[in-house]
C-alpha positions as CSV (number, residue, x, y, z in Angstrom):
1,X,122.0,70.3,62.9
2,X,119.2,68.8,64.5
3,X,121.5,65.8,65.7
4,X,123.6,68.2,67.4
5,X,120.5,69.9,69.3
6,X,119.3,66.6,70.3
7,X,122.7,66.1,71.8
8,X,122.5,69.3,73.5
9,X,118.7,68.6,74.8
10,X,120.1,65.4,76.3
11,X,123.0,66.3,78.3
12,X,120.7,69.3,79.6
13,X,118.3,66.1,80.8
14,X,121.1,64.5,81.8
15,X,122.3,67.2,83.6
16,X,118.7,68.0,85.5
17,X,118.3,64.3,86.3
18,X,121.6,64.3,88.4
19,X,120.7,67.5,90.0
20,X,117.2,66.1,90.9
21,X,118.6,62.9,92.3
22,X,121.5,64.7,94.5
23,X,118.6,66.6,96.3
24,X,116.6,63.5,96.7
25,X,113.8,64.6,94.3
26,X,111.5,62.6,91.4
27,X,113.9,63.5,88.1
28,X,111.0,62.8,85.4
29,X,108.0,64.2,84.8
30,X,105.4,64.6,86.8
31,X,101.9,62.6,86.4
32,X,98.8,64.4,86.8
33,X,97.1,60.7,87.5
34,X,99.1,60.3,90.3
35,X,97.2,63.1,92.5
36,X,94.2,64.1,90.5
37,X,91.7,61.0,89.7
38,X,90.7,59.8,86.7
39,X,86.5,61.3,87.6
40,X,87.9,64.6,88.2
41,X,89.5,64.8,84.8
42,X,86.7,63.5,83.1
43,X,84.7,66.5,84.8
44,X,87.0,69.5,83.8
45,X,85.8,72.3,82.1
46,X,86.9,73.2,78.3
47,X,88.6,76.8,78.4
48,X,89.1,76.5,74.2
49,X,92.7,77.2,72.5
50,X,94.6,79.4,74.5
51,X,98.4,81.0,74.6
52,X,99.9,79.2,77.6
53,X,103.2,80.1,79.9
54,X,105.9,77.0,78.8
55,X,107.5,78.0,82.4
56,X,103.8,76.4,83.9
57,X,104.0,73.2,81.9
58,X,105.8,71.3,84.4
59,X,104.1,67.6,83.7
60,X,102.4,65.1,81.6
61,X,98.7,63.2,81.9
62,X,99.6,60.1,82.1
63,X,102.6,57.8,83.4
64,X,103.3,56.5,79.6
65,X,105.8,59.0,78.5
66,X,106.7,60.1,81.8
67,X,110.2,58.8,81.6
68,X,110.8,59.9,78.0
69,X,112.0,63.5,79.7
70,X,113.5,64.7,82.0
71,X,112.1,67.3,85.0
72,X,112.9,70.1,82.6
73,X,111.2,68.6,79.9
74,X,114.4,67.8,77.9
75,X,114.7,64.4,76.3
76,X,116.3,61.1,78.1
77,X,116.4,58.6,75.3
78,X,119.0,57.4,73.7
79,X,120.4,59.5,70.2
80,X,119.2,56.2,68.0
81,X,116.0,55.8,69.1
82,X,113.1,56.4,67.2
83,X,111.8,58.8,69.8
84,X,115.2,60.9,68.8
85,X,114.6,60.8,65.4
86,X,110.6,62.0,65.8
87,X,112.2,65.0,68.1
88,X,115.2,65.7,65.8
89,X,112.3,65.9,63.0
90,X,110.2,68.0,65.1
91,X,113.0,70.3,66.3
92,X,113.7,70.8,62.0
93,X,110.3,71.7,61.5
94,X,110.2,74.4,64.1
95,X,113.1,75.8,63.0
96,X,111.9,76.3,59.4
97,X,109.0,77.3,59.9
98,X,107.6,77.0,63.7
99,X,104.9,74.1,65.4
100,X,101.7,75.9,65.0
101,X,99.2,72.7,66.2
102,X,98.1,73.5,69.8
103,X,98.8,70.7,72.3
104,X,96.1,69.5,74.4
105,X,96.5,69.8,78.1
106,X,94.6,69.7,81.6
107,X,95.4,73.0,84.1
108,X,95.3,72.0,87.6
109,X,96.2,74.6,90.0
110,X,98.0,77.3,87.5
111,X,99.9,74.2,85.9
112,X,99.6,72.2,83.1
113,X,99.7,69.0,82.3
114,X,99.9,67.7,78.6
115,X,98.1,65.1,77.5
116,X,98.8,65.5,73.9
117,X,102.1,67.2,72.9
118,X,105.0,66.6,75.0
119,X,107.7,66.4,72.2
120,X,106.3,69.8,71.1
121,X,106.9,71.5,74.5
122,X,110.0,69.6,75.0
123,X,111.3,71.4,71.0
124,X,109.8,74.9,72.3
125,X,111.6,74.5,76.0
126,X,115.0,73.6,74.2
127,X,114.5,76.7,72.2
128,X,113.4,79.1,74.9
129,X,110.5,79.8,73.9
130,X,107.4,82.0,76.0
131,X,104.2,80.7,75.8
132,X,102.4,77.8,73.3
133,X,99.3,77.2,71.5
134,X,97.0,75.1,74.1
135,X,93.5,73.5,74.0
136,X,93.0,73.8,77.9
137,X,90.8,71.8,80.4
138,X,90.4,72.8,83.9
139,X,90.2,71.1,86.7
140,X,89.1,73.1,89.6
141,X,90.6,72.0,93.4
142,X,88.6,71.8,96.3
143,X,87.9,75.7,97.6
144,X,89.1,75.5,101.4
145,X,90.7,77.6,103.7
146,X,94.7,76.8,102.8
147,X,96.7,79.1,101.3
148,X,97.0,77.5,98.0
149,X,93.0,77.5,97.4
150,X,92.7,81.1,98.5
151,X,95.5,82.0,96.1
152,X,94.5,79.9,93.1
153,X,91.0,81.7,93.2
154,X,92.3,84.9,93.5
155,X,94.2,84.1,90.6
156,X,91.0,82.8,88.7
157,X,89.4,85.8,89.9
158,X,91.8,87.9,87.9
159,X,92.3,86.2,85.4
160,X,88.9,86.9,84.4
161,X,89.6,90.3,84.2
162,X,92.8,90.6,82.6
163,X,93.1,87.1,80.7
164,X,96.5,86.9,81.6
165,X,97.8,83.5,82.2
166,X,101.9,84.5,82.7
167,X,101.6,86.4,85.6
168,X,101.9,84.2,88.9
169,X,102.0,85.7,92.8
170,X,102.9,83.8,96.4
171,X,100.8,85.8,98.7
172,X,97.3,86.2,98.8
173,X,95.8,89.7,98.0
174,X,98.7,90.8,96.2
175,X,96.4,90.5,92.8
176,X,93.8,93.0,94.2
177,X,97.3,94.9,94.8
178,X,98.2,95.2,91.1
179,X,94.4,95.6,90.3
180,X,94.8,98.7,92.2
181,X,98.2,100.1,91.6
182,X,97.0,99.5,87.8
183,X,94.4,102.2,88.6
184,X,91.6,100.1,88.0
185,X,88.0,99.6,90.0
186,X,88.3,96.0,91.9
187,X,86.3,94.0,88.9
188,X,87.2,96.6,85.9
189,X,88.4,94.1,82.8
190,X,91.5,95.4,81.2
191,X,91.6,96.4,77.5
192,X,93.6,94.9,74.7
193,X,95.8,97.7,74.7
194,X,96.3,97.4,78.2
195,X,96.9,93.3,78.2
196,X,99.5,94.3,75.3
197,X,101.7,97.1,77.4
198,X,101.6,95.1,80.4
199,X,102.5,92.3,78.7
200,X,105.9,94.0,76.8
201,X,106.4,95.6,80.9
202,X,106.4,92.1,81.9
203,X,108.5,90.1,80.2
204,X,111.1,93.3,80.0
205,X,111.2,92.8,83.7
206,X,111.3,89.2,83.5
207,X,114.8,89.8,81.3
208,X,116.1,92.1,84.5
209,X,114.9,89.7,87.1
210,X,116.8,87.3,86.0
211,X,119.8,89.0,84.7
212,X,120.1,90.2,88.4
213,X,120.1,86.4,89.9
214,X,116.1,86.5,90.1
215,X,116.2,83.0,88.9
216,X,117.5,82.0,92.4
217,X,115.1,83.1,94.3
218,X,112.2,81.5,95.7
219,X,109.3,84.1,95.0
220,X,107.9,84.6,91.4
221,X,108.7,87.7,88.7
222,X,105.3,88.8,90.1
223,X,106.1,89.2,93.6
224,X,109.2,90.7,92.2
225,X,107.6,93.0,89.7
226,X,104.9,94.2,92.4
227,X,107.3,95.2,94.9
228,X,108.9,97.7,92.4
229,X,105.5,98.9,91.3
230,X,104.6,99.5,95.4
231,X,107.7,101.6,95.1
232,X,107.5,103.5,91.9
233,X,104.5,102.8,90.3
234,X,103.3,100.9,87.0
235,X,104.4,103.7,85.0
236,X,108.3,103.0,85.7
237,X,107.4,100.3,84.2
238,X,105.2,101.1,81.0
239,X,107.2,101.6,77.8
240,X,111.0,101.7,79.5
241,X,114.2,100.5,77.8
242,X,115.6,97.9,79.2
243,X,118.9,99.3,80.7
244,X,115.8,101.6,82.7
245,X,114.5,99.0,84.0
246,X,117.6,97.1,85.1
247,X,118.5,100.5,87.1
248,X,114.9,100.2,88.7
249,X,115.7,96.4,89.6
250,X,119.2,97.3,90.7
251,X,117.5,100.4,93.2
252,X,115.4,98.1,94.9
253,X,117.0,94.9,95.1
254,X,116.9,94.4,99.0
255,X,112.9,95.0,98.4
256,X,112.7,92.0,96.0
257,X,114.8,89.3,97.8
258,X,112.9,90.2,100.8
259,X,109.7,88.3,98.7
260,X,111.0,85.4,98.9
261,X,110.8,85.1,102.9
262,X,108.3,83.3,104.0
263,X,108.1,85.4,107.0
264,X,109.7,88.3,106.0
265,X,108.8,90.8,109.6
266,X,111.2,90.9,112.1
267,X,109.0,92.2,115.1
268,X,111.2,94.3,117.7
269,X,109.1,94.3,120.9
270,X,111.1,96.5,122.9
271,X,114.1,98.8,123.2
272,X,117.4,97.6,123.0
273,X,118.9,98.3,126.6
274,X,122.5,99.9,125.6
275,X,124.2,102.0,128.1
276,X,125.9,105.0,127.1
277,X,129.8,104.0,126.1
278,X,133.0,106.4,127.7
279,X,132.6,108.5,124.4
280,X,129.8,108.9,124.9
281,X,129.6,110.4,128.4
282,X,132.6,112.7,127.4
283,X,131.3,114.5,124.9
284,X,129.0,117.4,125.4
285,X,125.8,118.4,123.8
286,X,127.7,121.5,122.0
287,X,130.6,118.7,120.5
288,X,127.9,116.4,118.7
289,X,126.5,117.3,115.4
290,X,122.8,118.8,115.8
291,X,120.3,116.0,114.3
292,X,117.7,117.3,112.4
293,X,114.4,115.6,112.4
294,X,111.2,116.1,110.6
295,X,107.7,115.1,111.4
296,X,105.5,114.3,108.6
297,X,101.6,113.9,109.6
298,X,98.5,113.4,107.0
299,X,96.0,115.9,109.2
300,X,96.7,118.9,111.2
301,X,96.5,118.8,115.2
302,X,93.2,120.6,115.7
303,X,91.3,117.7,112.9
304,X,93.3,114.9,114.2
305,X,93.2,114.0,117.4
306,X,96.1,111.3,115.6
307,X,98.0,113.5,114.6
308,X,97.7,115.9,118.3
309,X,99.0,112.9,119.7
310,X,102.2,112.4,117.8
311,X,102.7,116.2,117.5
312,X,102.9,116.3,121.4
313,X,105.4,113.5,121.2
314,X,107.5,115.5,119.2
315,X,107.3,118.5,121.6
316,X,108.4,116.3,123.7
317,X,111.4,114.4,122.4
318,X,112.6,118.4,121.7
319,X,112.1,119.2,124.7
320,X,114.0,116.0,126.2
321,X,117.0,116.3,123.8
322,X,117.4,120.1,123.5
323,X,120.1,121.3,121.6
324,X,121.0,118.1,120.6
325,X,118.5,117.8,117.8
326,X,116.0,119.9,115.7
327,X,112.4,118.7,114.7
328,X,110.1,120.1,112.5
329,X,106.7,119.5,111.7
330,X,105.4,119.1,108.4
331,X,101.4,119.1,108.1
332,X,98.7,118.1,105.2
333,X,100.9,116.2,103.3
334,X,98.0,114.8,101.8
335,X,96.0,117.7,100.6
336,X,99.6,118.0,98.4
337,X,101.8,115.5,96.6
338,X,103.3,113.8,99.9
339,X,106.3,112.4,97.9
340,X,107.2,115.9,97.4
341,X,106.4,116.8,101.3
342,X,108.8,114.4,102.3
343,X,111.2,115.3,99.8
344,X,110.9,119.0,101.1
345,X,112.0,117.9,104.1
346,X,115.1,116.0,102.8
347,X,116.1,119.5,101.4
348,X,115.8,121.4,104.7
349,X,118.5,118.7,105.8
350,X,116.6,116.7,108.0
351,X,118.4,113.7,108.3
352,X,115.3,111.4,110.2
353,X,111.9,111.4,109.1
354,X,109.4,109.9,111.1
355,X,106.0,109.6,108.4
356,X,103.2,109.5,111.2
357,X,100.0,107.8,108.9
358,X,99.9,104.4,107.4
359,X,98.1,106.8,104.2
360,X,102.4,108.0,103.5
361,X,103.3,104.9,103.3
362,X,103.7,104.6,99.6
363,X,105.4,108.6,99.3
364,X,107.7,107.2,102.4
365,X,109.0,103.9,100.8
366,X,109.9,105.8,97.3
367,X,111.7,108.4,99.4
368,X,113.7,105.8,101.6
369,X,114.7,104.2,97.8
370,X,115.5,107.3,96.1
371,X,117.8,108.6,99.2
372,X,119.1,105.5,101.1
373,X,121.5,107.7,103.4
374,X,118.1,109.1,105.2
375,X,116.4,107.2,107.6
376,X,112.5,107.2,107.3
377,X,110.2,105.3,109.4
378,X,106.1,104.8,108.9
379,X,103.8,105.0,111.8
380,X,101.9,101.4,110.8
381,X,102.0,98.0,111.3
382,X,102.7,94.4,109.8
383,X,103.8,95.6,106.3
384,X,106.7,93.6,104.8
385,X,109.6,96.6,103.7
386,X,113.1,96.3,103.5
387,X,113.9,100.3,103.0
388,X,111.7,101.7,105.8
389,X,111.0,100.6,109.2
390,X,107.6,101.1,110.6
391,X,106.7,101.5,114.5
392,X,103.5,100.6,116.0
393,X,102.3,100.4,120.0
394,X,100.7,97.5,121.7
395,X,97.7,99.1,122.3
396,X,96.1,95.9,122.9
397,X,97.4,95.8,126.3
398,X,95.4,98.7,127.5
399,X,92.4,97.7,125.7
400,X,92.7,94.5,127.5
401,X,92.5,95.9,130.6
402,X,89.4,98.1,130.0
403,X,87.9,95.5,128.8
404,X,88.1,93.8,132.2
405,X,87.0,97.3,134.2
406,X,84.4,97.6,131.2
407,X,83.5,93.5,132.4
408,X,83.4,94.5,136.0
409,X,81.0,97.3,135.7
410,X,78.8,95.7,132.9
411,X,76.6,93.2,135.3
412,X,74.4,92.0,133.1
413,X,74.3,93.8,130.4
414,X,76.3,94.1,127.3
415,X,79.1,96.2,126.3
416,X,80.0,98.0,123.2
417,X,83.2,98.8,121.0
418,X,83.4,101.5,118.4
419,X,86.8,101.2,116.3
420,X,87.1,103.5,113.1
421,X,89.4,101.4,110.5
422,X,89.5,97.5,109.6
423,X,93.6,97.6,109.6
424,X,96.2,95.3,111.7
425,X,96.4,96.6,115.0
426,X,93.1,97.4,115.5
427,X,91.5,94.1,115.2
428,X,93.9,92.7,118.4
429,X,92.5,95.7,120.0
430,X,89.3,94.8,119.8
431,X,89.9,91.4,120.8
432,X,91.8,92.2,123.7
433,X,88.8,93.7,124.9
434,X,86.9,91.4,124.5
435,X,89.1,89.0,126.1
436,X,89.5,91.3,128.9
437,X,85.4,91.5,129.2
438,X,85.4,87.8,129.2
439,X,88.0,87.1,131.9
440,X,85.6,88.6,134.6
441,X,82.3,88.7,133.0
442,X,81.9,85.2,130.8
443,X,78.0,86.2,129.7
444,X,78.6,89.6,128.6
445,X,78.6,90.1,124.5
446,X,81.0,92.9,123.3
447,X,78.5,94.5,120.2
448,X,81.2,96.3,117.9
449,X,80.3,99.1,115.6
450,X,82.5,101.1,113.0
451,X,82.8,105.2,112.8
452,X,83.9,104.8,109.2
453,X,80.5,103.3,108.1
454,X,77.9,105.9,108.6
455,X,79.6,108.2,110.7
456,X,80.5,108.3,115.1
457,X,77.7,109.2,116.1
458,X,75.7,107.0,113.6
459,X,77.5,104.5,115.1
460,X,77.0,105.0,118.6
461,X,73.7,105.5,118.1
462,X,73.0,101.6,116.9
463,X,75.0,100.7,120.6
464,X,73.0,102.9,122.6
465,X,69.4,101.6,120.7
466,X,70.2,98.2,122.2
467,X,70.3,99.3,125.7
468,X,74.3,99.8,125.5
469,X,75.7,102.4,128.2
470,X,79.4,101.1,128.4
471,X,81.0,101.9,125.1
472,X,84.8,101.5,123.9
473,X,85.4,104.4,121.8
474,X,87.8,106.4,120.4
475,X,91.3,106.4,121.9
476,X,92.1,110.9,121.3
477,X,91.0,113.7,120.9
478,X,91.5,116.6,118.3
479,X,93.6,119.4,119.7
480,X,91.4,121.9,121.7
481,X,88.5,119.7,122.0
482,X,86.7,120.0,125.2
483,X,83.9,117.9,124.4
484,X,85.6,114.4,125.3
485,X,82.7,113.2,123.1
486,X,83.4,109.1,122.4
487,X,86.5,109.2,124.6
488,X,88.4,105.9,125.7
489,X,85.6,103.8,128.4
490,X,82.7,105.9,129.0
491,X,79.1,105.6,130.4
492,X,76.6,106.6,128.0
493,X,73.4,108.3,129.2
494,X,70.8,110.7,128.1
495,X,72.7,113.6,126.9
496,X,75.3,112.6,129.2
497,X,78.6,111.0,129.0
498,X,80.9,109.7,132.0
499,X,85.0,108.9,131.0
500,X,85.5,106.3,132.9
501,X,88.7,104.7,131.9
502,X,91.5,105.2,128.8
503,X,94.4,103.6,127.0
504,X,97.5,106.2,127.0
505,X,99.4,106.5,123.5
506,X,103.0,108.0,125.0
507,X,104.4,108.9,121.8
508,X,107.0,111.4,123.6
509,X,108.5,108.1,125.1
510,X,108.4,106.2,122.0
511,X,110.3,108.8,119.6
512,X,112.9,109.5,122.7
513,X,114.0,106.1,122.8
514,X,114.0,105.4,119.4
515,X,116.2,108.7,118.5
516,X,118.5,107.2,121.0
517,X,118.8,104.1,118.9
518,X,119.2,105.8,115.8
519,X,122.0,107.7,117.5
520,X,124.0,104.8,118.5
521,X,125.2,102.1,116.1
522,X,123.0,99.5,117.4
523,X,120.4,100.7,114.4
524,X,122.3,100.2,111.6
525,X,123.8,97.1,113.2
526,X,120.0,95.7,113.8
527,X,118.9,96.2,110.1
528,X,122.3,94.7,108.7
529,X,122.1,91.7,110.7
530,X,118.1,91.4,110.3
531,X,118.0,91.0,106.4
532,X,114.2,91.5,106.9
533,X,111.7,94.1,107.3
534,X,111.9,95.7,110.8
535,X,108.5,96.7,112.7
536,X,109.0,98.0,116.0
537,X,105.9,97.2,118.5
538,X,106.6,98.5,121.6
539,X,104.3,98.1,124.9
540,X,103.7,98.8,128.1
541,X,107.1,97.2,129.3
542,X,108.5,100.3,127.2
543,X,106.7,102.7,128.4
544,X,104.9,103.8,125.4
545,X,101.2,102.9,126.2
546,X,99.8,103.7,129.6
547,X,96.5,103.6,131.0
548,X,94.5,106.5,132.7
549,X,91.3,105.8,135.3
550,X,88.7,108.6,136.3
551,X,87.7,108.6,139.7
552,X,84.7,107.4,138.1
553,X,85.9,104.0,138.9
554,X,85.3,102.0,141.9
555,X,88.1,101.6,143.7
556,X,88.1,97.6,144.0
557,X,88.1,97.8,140.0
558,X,91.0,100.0,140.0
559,X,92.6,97.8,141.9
560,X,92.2,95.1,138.8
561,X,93.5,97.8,136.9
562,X,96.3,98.1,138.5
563,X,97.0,94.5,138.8
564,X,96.7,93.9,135.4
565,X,98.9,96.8,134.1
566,X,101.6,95.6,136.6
567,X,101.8,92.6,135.3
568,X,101.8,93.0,131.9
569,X,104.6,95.7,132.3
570,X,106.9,93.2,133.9
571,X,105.7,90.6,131.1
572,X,104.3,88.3,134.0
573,X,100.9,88.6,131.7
574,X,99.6,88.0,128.3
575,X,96.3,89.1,126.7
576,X,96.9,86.4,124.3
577,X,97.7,83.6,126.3
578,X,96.2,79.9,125.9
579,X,93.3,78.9,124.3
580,X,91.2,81.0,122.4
581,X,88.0,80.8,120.4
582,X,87.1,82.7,117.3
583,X,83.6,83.3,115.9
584,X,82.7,80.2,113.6
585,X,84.0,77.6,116.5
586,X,87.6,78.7,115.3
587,X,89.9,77.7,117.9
588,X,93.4,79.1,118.5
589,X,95.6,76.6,121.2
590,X,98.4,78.2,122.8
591,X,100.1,81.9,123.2
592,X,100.0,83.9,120.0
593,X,103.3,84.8,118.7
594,X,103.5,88.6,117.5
595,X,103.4,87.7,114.5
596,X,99.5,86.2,114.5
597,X,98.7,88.7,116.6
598,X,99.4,91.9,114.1
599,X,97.9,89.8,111.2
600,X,94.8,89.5,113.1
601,X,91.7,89.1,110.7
602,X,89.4,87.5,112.8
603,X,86.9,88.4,116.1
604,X,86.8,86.6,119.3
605,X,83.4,84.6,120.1
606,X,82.0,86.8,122.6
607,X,82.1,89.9,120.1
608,X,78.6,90.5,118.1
609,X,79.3,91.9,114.7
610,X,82.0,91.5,111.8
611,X,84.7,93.6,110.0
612,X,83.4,95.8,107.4
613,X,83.5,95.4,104.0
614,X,85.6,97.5,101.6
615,X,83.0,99.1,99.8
616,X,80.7,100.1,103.3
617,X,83.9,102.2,104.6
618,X,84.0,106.1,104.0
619,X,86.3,107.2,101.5
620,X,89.3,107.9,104.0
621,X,88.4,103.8,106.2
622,X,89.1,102.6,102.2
623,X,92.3,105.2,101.6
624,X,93.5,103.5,104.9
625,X,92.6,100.2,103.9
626,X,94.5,100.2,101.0
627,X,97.6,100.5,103.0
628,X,97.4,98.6,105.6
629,X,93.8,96.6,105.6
630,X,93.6,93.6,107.5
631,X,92.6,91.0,104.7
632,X,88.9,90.6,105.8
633,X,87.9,93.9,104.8
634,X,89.4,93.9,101.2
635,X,87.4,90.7,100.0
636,X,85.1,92.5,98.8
637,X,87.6,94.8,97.3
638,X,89.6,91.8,95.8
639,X,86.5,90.5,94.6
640,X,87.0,87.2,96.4
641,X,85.0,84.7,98.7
């Protein structure tokens, strides 16, 4: 019998070093010497005997049995061999009564290496096995800035609280993801008993992965697995059989091959331009089926001015449409269960549901799952989903702009910025500002402050204690506030306060032309054709962000205004155009693509401050965070550098 494995174990070798050679690639093992040097190894650190993944063991130490096996581990040498005859022994002895000696290895970079024990791993391989018995040294690469340092720590950060060694991710943060979803504090450790559950939730998942053509795929079973947790939670997970959790793979399929995209947003940065057809024109308002459409907000309008905003919006895409479709709005979906809210909506028969706080995300992507034949979009930005579409406005272009009037009318002082949330959008807002500012004003600093540490006012009162009069503030107001207190541009004086300038959300615009693309079949077109997630970022060029000017300001600095604003609406200007330099001596060469410029984690040199860490925010700057931080201000929430 063992004969006939070792057979089997060399046409699988065989087989791998074909497939190897037709794509051009090195068909043996690889050698840890080649890239790591001999000093390094000598410095590693001992981690003691430890239950390895076999799926990480991809190599061997040294060169001298490197061409012994195959890629995958399975054996090249000939059937007479004495190398045969020690496997074929080996693979006898594991089958009465299993290899119980650890192998010695050296991890480098969440792989292993073996320095003693390759026949054993190449037995255990053949056999399918999970995990061995390893005596482990590390060697620790070079912390950096690339992507493969930043995730390897994270991983090593984790690790140290979970001790798993299986579980492997491709994007950064997505560790402090699970270490949330799990329900646990940033640096909580995890019990036995939960290391033992999550470990049966695991490899169950693994089995459906696979089964489903996971194996294909270029992300891992953790960027798989996470994706279904974002969706359902750990606990459709925890203790399920395994035709459950096949269903739960099966539900969400679309969601997990989108993790294998390296750049899996598909940014739409303005309407589709699609004339009316013949049917189209024929057929009256009273011949079309009435769409219903719901409005799902976190806040109310009179604690919101957020939520004012997009409650107006919807005023006025019924007003626009008439007949032709019925909205309703659906407020404190947060002070309740919102995946019920939204759910509640479903059953009144709406048929498009527009989610208006990155905080429903979560409750929204479920509820697109669970009822695929509704459409449901997420007011937020840059978050990779295949079921929902989000929708966001360039608000960057207006800020730009009072930037350069808050520039023109600084002399030589300084201006300040007061933004509420660390999340994507926000920090290209700020830049633009301080871009604009820059454009006419090179020596003036832009001092930024945050409302969700300490408070507004708290906030504003640091800018004004360093002499700051021109402050950036918040973009709307609450529903029947006449206070204008910390309103767009304004010129801050003793118990005074002048609006000077302010950007314009027009969320009446946005939601009428995007009901008229849901209405035609351009939508479901654009999301079959896509195959990624679909963020709409609309601008000025839409119509959707406008810019407002009190008489307050000079009229040779409206003119700039105007100028400006122009030309960005007929895209003959960018905010994010050329050369640009970050605080540390960063420096970004040439025009941003959207892409870099909604995952924005990083301030432009003329600002003075930083973004927040996770634990200074106010309970709902880290609610928001946790949604759709930008990745700066959950370090200190991932525990990481």
């Amino acid at each position: 019998m063992p004969r006939m494995y070792y057979k089997e174990a060399l046409r699988r070798a065989q087989k791998e070093f074909r497939a190897c050679t037709s794509r051009g690639e090195y068909p043996y093992l690889p050698v840890l010497d080649d890239f790591v040097p001999r000093d390094r190894l000598n410095r590693g650190v001992d981690l003691g005997v430890l239950p390895i993944p076999l799926e990480f063991v991809v190599g061997t130490c040294t060169g001298v049995r490197t061409n012994a096996f195959a890629r995958n581990f399975m054996p090249m040498l000939d059937e007479d061999s004495e190398f045969a005859s020690k496997w074929q022994a080996l693979c006898q002895a594991h089958v009465e009564e299993g290899i119980r000696d650890p192998i010695k290895v050296y991890e480098f970079m969440n792989r292993y290496y073996v320095q003693e024990g390759n026949k054993r791993v190449s037995v255990l391989k053949f056999f399918g096995g999970d995990v061995v018995s390893a005596s482990v040294v590390q060697i620790l690469p070079e912390r950096n800035d690339t992507r493969e340092s930043q995730l390897y720590y994270e991983l090593l950060d984790f690790r140290g609280l979970s001790r798993i060694t299986y579980l492997e991710f491709s994007k950064p943060g997505s560790y402090a993801q699970l270490q949330q979803l799990m329900g646990k504090g940033p640096k909580e450790p995890w019990s036995e008993d939960e290391r033992r559950d999550f470990s049966a939730a695991y490899y169950a998942f693994r089995q459906a992965y696979e089964e489903h053509g996971g194996a294909r795929l270029a992300s891992t079973v953790g960027d798989a697995m996470l994706a279904v947790i974002q969706v359902y939670g750990y606990h459709a997970l925890h203790s399920k059989t395994p035709s459950e959790v096949s269903r739960l793979v099966s539900r969400v399929w679309e969601e997990i091959v989108l993790q294998q995209e390296p750049h899996p947003i598909d940014v739409k940065l303005a309407p589709e331009e699609k004339k009316p057809g013949l049917l189209t024109k024929m057929l009256s308002v009273g011949e079309r089926d009435t769409m219903r459409v719901a409005f799902i907000h976190d806040k109310t309008p009179t604690e919101s001015g957020w939520t004012n905003s997009h409650e107006q919006g919807r005023l006025y895409a019924q007003y626009v449409f008439g007949d032709a479709i019925q909205t309703t709005p659906y407020f404190n979906a947060m002070e309740s269960d919102p995946y019920a809210v939204i759910q509640q909506a479903i059953a009144d028969g709406n048929t498009v549901i527009f989610t208006t706080s990155p905080r429903l995300l979560p409750a929204s992507l479920r509820a697109a799952v669970e009822c695929p034949k509704v459409t449901i979009l997420n007011c937020s930005l840059n978050k990779s989903h295949r079921y929902i579409r989000t929708y966001y406005a360039r608000m960057y272009e207006a800020k730009f702009i009072i930037g350069a009037i808050a520039g023109s009318l600084a002399g030589i002082d300084n201006v300040g910025y007061l933004c509420d949330y660390p999340i994507y959008g926000q920090i290209a807002g700020i830049n633009a500002f301080a871009l604009g500012v820059q454009m006419v004003n090179p020596r003036t600093k832009v001092y930024l402050e945050w409302s969700a540490v300490g408070g507004e006012e708290a906030a504003i009162r640091r800018l004004t204690d360093r002499n700051i009069r021109l402050i950036s503030s918040r973009d709307l107001t609450r529903k029947g506030d006449r206070s204008w207190t910390s309103f767009g541009l304004s010129l801050v004086s003793e118990g005074d306060r002048v609006i000077l300038a302010a950007p314009v959300w027009q969320w009446g615009v946005y939601y009428e032309a995007m009901l008229r693309h849901i209405q035609n079949k351009s939508f479901q077109t654009e999301y079959e054709e896509s195959g990624k997630a679909l963020n709409y970022y609309w601008g000025m060029s839409a119509g959707v962000v406008a810019l407002h000017c009190t008489e307050k300001v000079p009229p040779s600095t409206q003119k700039l205004a105007e100028l400006l604003e122009n030309s960005i609406r007929a895209d003959l200007y960018y905010p994010f155009r050329g050369k640009l330099y970050a605080q540390g001596g960063k420096v970004l060469d040439g025009d941003l693509t959207p892409e870099q410029i909604t995952g924005m984690d990083w301030l432009a040199e003329n600002i003075v401050g930083s973004i927040p860490d996770y634990e200074e925010l106010n309970e709902t700057g880290k609610a928001t965070v946790d949604m759709v931080g930008v990745d700066a201000a959950s370090k200190e929430k991932r525990g990481g550098p």
